[in-house]
ZAMARGU-4260 file (C-alpha; in steps of 0.2 Angstrom, whole numbers, plus 5000, padded with zeros to 4 digits):
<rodrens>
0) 4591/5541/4733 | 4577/5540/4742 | 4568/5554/4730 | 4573/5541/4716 | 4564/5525/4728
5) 4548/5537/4729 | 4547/5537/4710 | 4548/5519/4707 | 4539/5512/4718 | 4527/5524/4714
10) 4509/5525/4722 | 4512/5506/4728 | 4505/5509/4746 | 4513/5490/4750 | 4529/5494/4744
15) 4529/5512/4753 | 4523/5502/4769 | 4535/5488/4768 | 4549/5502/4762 | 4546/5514/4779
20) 4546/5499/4789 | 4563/5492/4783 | 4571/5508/4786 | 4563/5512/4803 | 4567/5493/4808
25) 4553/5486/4810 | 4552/5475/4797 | 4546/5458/4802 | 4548/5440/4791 | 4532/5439/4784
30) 4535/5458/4775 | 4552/5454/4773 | 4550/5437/4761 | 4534/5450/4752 | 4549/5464/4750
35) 4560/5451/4745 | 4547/5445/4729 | 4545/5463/4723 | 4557/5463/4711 | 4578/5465/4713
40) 4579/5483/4711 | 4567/5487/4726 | 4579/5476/4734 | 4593/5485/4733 | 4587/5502/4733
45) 4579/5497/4752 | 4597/5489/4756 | 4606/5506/4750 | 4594/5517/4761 | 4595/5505/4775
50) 4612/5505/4774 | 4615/5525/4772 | 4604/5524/4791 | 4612/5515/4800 | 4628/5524/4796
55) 4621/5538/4801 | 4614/5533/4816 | 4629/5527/4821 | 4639/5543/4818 | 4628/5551/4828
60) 4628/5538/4843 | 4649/5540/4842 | 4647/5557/4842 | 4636/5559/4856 | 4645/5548/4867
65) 4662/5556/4863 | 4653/5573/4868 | 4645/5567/4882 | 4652/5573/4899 | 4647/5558/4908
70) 4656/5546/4897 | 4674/5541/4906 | 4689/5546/4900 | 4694/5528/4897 | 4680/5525/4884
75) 4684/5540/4873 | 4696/5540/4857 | 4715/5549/4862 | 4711/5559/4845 | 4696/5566/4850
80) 4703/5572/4867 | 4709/5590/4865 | 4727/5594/4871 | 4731/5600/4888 | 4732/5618/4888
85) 4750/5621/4896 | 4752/5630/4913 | 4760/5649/4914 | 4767/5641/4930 | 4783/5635/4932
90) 4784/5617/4940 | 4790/5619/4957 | 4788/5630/4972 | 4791/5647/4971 | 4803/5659/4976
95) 4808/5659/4996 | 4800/5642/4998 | 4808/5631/5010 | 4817/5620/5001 | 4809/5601/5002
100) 4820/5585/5007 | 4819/5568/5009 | 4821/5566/5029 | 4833/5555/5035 | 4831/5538/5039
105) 4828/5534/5057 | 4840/5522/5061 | 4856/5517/5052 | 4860/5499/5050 | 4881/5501/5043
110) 4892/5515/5040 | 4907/5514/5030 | 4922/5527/5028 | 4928/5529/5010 | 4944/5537/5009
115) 4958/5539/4993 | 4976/5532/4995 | 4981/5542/4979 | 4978/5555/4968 | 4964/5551/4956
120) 4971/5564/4944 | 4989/5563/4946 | 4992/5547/4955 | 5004/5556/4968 | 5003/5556/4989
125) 4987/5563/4997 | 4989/5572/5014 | 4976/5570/5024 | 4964/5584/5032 | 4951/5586/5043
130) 4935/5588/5030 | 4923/5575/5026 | 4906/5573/5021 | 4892/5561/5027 | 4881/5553/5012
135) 4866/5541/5019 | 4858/5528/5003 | 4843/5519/5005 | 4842/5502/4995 | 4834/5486/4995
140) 4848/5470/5001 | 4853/5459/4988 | 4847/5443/4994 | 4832/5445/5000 | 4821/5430/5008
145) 4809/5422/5017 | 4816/5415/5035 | 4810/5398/5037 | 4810/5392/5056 | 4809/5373/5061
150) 4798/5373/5079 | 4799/5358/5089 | 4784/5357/5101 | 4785/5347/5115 | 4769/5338/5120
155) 4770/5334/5141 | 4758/5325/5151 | 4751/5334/5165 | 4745/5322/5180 | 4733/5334/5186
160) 4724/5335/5170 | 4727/5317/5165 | 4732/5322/5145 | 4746/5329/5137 | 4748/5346/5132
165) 4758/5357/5119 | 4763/5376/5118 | 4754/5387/5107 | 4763/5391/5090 | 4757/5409/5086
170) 4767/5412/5073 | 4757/5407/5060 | 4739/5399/5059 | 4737/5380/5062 | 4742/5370/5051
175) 4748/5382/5040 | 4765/5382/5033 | 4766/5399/5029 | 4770/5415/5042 | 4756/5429/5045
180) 4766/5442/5037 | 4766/5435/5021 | 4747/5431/5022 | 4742/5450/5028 | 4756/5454/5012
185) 4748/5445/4999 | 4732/5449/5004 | 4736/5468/5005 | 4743/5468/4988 | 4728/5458/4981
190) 4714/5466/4987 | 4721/5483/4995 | 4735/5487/4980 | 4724/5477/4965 | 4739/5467/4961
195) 4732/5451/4952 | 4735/5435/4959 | 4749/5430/4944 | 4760/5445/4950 | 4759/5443/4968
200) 4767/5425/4964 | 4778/5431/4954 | 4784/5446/4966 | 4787/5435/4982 | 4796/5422/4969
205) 4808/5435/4964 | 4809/5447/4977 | 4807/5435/4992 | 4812/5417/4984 | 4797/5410/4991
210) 4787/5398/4980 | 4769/5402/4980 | 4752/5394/4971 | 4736/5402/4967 | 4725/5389/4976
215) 4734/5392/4989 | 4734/5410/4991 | 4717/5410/4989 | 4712/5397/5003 | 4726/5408/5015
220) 4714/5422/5012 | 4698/5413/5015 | 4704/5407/5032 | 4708/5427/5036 | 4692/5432/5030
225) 4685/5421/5040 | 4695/5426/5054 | 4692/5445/5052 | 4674/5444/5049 | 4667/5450/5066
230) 4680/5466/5057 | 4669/5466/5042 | 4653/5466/5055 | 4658/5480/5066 | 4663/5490/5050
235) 4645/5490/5046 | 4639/5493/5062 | 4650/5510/5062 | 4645/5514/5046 | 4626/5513/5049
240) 4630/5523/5067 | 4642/5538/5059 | 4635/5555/5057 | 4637/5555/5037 | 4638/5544/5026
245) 4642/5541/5005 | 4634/5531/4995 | 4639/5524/4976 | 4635/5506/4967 | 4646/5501/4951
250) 4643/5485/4941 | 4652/5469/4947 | 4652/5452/4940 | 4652/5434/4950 | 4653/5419/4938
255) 4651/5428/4922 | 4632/5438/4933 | 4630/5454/4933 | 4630/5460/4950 | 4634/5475/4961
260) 4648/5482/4971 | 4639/5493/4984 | 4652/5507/4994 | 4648/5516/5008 | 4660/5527/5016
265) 4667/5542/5026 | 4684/5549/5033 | 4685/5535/5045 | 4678/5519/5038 | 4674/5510/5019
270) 4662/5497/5018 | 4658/5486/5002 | 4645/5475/4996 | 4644/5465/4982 | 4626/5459/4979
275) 4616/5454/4965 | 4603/5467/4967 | 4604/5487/4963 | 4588/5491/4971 | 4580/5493/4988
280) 4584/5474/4992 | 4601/5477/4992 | 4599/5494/5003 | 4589/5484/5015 | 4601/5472/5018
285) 4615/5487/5024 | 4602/5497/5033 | 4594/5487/5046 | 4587/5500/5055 | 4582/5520/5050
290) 4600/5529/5047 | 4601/5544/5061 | 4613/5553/5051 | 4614/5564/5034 | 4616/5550/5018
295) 4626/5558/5003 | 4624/5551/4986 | 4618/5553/4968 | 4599/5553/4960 | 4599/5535/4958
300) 4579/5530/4964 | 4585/5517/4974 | 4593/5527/4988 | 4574/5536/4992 | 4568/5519/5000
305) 4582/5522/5013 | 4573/5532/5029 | 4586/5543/5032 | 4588/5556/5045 | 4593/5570/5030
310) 4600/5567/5012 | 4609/5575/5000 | 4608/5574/4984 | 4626/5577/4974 | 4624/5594/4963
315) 4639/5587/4952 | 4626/5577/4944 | 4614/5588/4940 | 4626/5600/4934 | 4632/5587/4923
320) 4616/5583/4918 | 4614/5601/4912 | 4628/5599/4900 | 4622/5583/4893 | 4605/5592/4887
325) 4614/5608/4882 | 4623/5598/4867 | 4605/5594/4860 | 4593/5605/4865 | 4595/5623/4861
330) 4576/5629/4865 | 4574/5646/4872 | 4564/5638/4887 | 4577/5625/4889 | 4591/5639/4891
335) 4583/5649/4902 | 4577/5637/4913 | 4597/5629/4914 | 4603/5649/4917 | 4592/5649/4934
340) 4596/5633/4938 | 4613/5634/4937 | 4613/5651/4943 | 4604/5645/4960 | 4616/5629/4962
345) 4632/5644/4961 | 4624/5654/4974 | 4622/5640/4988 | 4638/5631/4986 | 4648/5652/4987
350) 4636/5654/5001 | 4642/5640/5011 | 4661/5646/5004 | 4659/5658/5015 | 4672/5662/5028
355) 4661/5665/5042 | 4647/5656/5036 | 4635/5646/5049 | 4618/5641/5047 | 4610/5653/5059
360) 4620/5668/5053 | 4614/5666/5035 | 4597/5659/5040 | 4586/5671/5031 | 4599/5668/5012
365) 4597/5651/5015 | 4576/5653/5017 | 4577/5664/5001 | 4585/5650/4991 | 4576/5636/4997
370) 4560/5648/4990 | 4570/5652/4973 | 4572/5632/4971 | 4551/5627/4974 | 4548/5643/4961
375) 4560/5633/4948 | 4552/5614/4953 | 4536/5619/4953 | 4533/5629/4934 | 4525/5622/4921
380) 4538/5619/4907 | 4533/5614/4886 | 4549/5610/4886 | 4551/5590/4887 | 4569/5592/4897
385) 4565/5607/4906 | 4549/5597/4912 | 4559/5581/4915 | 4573/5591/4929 | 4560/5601/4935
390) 4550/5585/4941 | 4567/5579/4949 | 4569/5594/4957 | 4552/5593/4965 | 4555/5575/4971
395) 4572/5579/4981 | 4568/5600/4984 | 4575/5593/5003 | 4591/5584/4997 | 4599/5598/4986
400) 4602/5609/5000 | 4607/5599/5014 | 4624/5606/5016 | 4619/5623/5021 | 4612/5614/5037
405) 4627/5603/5040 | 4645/5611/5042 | 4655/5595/5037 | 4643/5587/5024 | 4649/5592/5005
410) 4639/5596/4990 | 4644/5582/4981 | 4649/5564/4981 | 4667/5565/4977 | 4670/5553/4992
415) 4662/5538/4988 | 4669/5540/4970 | 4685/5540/4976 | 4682/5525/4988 | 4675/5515/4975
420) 4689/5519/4960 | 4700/5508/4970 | 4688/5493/4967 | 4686/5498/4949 | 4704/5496/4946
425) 4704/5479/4953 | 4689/5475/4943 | 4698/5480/4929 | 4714/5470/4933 | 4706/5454/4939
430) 4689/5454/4930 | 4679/5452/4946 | 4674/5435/4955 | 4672/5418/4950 | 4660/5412/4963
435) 4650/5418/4979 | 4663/5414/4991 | 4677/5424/4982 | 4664/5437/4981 | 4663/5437/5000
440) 4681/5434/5004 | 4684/5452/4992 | 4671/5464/5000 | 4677/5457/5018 | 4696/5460/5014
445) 4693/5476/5003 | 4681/5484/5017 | 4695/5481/5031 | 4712/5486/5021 | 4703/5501/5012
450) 4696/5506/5032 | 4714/5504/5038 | 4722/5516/5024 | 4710/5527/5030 | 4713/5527/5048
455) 4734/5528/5042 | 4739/5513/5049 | 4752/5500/5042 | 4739/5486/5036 | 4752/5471/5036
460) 4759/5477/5054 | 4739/5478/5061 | 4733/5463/5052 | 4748/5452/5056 | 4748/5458/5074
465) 4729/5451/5074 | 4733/5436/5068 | 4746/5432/5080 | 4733/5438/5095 | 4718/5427/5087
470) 4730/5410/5090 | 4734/5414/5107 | 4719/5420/5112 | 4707/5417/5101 | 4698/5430/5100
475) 4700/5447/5090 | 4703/5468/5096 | 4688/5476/5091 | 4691/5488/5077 | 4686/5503/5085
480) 4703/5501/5094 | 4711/5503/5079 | 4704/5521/5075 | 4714/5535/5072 | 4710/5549/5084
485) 4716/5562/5070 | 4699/5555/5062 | 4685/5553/5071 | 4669/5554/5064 | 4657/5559/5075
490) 4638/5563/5077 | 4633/5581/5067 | 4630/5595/5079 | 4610/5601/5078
</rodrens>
């Protein structure tokens, strides 16, 4: 067709002109009313070619995003996925295993005695024997409910004090009508399960026969951020104080603006951040002062404004990188290069595999790679990828190895991914938030529940036990309390 095109149009220099910039689009109004007055068949053979591009362009645009492996698995086709290969293995644990059990219940709240008065089969006299068997079944009860209580507070007047006084109510906040069970339960489900607000009303309306609105769940879990926001402030503090820390962003949205969910994180506290910036500004605004410890994240440029005492860089990136450009480059220079690199990357990461490895024993391997690595970063590559990594690699040749300096600081960036999946999913089931204070009241609330999961506590327990405290007392434990001694995070060992 476009052999055909070339024939008729010619030696027209215009029409070639306003042809080529049709079908690179580019085309602007002025050239398209000029196209437009060249005749009919012009016309349609520049609509035909324009069309055949753009089906091709997208064929390849569908392809490559099928292919690529940083596309998520929710975003590609079921057809295109190939079938899981099935496992040799049989399910289950293998031969002279332990058997594995439910354990029995702790405590048992009614026992009943079952016996037969007859024969089932034939209906005649049983005697009785001596055998029996105990069965124990766990259930929900039938009717369960809320328990509403009626206080009556006495107001008495103290001479000494000339006013009248009242007991404290600390079951539930004042002037509330609701318990703080049922706030720290529908605030767990919300922001710590992603249960959407239409399902928690609809769980306690079935399940607990209590009637609930979602104005007024939301102001309930406004007054508790508000109340467990020097939580949220501490939470930071430890985070910017802990010996490692991971870093990852996704995209959030606040009253239809893109903003962005910022996650930092490590075995023993999650913080989140919604802002609306994805740069420096929002880094500056977490790190108040030069972090002391080893920062773990991606190649994002952002991250490189943070003064850190040492970084790493996750290699599950750049290995996936690798595969990216393998599915459209196939130069010579382009595979070797990806050979070393990948080669180099192997040996670190089964060098710190090692049983007895430590950074002093295998000091003089760790020296020979860290040489091999300035080698790759520092060649002068034709090759436009191969230039491209090699660039990267020069700019972060101190934040690829890291890990063969610290003990407990990983190769990659699982952690933070894994932190930040749960906010995804609640992304995903309640599309984000509709204002600034919603967007407070969830990175407040998903920082302290997420941090509690963390340290194995029973969130409703800890956050209604609080609750409680703050009305007698008015004040709040200080969350450090709440650690779990199994998981401390403490500074890295020079």
């Amino acid at each position: 067709m476009q052999g055909g095109m070339d024939c008729e149009i010619g030696t027209d220099a215009a029409a070639k002109k306003l042809v080529t910039a049709a079908l690179s689009g580019q085309l602007t109004d002025e050239q398209a009313e000029v196209l437009a007055g060249l005749g009919h068949g012009l016309l349609s053979l520049v609509l035909l070619a324009s069309s055949k591009r753009i089906a091709e362009l997208e064929s390849k645009l569908k392809v490559a995003t099928i292919d690529d492996p940083a596309t998520p698995s929710g975003q590609k086709p079921l057809y295109t996925k190939p079938p899981r290969r099935k496992s040799k293995r049989k399910p289950g644990a293998k031969k002279g295993h332990a058997p594995a059990f439910r354990k029995a219940p702790q405590r048992i709240d009614r026992r009943e005695d079952h016996r037969l008065d007859l024969c089932p089969d034939c209906g005649g006299p049983l005697q009785q024997c001596k055998r029996k068997r105990t069965r124990t079944i766990e259930d929900i009860l039938e009717e369960m409910r809320t328990e509403a209580v009626e206080h009556t507070i006495h107001r008495d007047y103290c001479p000494a004090c000339k006013k009248h006084v009242e007991p404290v109510v600390s079951e539930a906040l004042p002037k509330s009508k609701l318990g703080h069970r049922i706030v720290a339960l529908t605030a767990w489900l919300h922001y710590g399960l992603g249960v959407t607000i239409s399902q928690v009303i609809a769980l306690l309306s079935h399940l607990l026969q209590t009637r609930l609105s979602a104005g007024g769940l939301m102001a309930m879990w406004r007054r508790l951020a508000l109340i467990l926001k020097p939580w949220y402030e501490q939470l930071a503090h430890e985070a910017r104080s802990s010996a490692r820390l991971h870093a990852d962003e996704t995209g959030w949205r606040v009253n239809g603006q893109t903003h962005w969910l910022w996650c930092f994180a490590n075995d023993g506290v999650c913080f989140y951040m919604i802002d609306r910036s994805r740069g420096s500004p929002a880094l500056a605004k977490f790190f108040l002062t030069e972090f002391d410890g080893v920062l773990i994240t991606d190649f994002w440029a952002a991250y490189n404004a943070v003064c850190a005492a040492d970084k790493q860089c996750c290699l599950v990136h750049l290995l996936r990188e690798l595969e990216k450009v393998d599915m459209h480059n196939e130069s010579a220079e382009w595979r070797a290069f990806a050979k070393k690199l990948r080669r180099l990357i192997g040996d670190g990461i089964r060098l710190r595999k090692r049983e007895d490895y430590t950074p002093q024993r295998y000091v003089s391997r760790v020296h020979l790679i860290d040489q091999r690595l300035m080698v790759l970063a520092r060649a002068e590559y034709a090759d436009a990828d191969a230039s491209r990594l090699g660039k990267r690699l020069l700019r972060h040749c101190d934040q690829l190895f890291t890990f063969l300096d610290y003990p407990d600081v990983p190769f990659e960036n699982n952690f933070a991914e894994r932190m930040i999946r749960p906010a995804v999913i609640i992304r995903k089931n309640s599309l984000s938030n509709r204002s600034d204070k919603g967007a407070a009241v969830q990175s407040m609330l998903m920082s302290i529940y997420r941090t509690l999961k963390l340290r194995s506590h029973n969130p409703i327990a800890v956050v209604a036990k609080t609750l409680r405290t703050h009305v007698q007392t008015g004040t709040l434990p200080q969350v450090r309390q709440l650690r779990d001694s199994k998981k401390k995070v403490g500074r890295c060992a020079e």
